[in-house]
C-alpha positions in Angstrom: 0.7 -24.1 12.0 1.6 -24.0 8.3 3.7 -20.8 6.9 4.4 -20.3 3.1 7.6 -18.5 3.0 7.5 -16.4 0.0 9.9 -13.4 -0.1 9.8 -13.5 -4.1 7.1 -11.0 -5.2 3.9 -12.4 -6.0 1.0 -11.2 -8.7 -0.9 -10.3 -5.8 1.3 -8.3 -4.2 2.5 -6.4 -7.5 -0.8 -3.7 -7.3 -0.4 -0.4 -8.9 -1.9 3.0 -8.2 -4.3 1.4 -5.8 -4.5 -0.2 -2.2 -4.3 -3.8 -2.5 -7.6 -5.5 -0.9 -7.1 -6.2 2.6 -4.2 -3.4 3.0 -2.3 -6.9 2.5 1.7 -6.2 1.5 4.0 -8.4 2.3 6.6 -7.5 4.9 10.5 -7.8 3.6 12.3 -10.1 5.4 14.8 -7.4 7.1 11.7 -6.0 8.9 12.5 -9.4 11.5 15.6 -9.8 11.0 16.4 -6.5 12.1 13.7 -6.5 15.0 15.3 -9.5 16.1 18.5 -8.4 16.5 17.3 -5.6 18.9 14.6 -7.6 20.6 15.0 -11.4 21.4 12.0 -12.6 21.4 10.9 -15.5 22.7 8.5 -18.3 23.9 5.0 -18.8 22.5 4.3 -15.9 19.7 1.3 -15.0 17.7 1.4 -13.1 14.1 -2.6 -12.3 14.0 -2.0 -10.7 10.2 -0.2 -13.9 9.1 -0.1 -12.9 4.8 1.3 -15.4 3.0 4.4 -16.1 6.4 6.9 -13.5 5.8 7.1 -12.7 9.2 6.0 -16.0 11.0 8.6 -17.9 8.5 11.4 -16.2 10.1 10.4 -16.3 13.9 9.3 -19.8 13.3 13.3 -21.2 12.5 14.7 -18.0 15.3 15.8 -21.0 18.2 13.9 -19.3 20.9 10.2 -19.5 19.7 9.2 -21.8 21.9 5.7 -22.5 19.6 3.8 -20.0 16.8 0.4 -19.9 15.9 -1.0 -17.8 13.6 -4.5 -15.7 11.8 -5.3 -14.0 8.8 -8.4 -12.3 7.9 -8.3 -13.6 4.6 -9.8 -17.2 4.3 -7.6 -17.8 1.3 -4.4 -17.6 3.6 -2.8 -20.1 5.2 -3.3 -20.0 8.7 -4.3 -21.8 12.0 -7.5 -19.2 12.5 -9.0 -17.0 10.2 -11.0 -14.0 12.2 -10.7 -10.3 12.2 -8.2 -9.3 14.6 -9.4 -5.8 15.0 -12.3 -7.0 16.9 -11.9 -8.1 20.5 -14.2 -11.4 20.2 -11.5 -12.5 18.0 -8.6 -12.0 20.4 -10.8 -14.2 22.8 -10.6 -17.0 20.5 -6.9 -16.6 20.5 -4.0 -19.0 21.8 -2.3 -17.3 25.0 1.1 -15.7 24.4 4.2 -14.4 25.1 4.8 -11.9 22.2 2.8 -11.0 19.7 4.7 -9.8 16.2 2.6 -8.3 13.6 1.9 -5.5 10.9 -0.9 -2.8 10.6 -3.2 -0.8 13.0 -4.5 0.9 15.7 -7.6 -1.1 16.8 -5.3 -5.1 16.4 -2.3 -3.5 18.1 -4.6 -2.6 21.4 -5.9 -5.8 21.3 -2.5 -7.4 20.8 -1.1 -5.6 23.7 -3.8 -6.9 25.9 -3.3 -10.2 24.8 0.8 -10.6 24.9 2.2 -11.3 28.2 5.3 -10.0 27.6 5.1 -7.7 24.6 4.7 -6.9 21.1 6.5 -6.0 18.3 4.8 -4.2 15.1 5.5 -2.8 11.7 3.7 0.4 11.2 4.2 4.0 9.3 5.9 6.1 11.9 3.2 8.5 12.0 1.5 5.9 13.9 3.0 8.1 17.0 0.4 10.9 16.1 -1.9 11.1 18.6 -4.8 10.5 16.7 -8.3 10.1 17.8 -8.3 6.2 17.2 -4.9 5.4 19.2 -4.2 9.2 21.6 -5.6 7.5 24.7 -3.8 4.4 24.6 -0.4 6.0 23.1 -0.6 8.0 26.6 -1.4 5.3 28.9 1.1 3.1 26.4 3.9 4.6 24.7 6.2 2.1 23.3 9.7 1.1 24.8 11.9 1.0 21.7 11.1 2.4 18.3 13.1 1.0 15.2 13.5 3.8 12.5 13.8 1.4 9.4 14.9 2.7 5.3 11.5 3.3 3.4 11.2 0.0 1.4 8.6 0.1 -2.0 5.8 -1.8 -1.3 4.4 -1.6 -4.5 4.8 -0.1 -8.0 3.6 4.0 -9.4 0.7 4.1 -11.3 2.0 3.3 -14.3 3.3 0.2 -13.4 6.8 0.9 -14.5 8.9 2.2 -11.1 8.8 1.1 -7.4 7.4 3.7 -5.6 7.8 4.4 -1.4 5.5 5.5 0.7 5.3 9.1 1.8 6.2 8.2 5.0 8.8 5.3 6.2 7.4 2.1 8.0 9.2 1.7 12.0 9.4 -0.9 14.1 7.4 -0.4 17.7 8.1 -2.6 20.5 5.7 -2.5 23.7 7.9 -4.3 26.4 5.9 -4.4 29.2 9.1 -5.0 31.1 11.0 -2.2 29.8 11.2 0.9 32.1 12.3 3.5 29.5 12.1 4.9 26.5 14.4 4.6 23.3 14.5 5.1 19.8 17.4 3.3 17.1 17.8 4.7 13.6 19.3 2.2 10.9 20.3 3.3 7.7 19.9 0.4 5.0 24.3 -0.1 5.3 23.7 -1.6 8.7 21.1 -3.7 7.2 22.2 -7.2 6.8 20.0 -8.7 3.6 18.6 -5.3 2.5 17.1 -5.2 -0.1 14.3 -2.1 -1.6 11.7 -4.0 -3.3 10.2 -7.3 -3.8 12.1 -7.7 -6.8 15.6 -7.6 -5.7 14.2 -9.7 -2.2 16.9 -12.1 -1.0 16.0 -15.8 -0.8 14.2 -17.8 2.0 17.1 -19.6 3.0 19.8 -16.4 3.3 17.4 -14.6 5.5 17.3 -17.5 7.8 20.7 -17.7 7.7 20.6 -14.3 8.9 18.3 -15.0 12.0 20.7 -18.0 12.7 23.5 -15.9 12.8 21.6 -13.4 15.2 20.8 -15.9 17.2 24.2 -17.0 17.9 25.3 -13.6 18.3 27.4 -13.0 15.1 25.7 -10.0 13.9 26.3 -7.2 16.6 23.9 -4.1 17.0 26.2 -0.9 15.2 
């Protein structure tokens, strides 16, 4: 597996006024740090929406991934596989897992959770937990364990190019444990963030976020 870890934005990532092709935005690196201090994963885990690593980066240095592999749509990525994870061919084709830790929607988080033999983890608007046509039956059958209620972070800039803007609603963390037998729901404001930061711009370096996971992993950064 090879991960670029870019936290620095890119030109690619910098689009204004409309969706970026792909829905591709690259996940700050406090989105796994902070999952990671709630949920330890561990063993084999697969990010099926690689991007250019921000995510795999981190879990690849956390001491208790075992192994990673990874997939991205996009050919021009770099990633062990490059097929479209919201069809269920793809997931087929997939390495077996552990956990799966990912971003985006309704149709590759099914999948993923049929896939993981543990669990996954995934970064999605909060309004994911409407019961909407495309996700109502498996929300029911499936709600998830632990929901993270994370700061909105600016993805990308307003129209004009000149401010960060957020998105109208803020991106949470859902975890489906499939050993968990409750329910529970954490809110962190950004002061109990450690490395936040609210846009690409101000995004701390490679090597202090995985500082950060080494310090979670050794247990230095409590939950409060």
């Amino acid at each position: 597996m090879t991960v670029t870890p870019l936290l620095k934005p890119q030109t690619d990532v910098l689009e204004t006024g409309t969706r970026h092709p792909l829905n591709f935005y690259e996940s700050p690196s406090w989105f796994t740090t902070e999952l990671l201090r709630h949920v330890p994963l561990s063993g084999v885990i697969g990010e099926p929406c690689v991007g250019h690593g921000a995510i795999a980066s981190l879990l690849s240095v956390w001491p208790y991934t075992k192994q990673m592999w990874t997939n991205d749509i996009d050919p021009h990525k770099s990633a062990d596989s490059h097929l479209d994870a919201t069809l269920s061919e793809s997931w087929a084709r997939f390495p077996e897992c552990d956990w799966i830790c990912t971003k985006f929607a309704a149709p590759i988080i099914k999948n993923a959770y049929q896939k993981a033999r543990v669990g996954v983890a995934a970064f999605l608007l909060t309004s994911f937990l409407e019961p909407c046509d495309d996700r109502a039956d498996f929300l029911q059958q499936h709600p998830p364990s632990l929901v993270i209620i994370m700061p909105r972070f600016c993805f990308r800039k307003d129209k004009r190019g000149t401010r960060w803007a957020t998105d109208n609603i803020t991106i949470s963390c859902f975890v489906w444990d499939k050993r968990a037998t409750g329910q529970q729901i954490i809110i962190r404001p950004k002061s109990a963030i450690a490395g936040f930061y609210k846009n690409p711009e101000q995004a701390i370096s490679q090597e202090r976020a995985e500082e950060i996971v080494q310090a979670i992993a050794k247990g230095e950064l409590c939950n409060n």
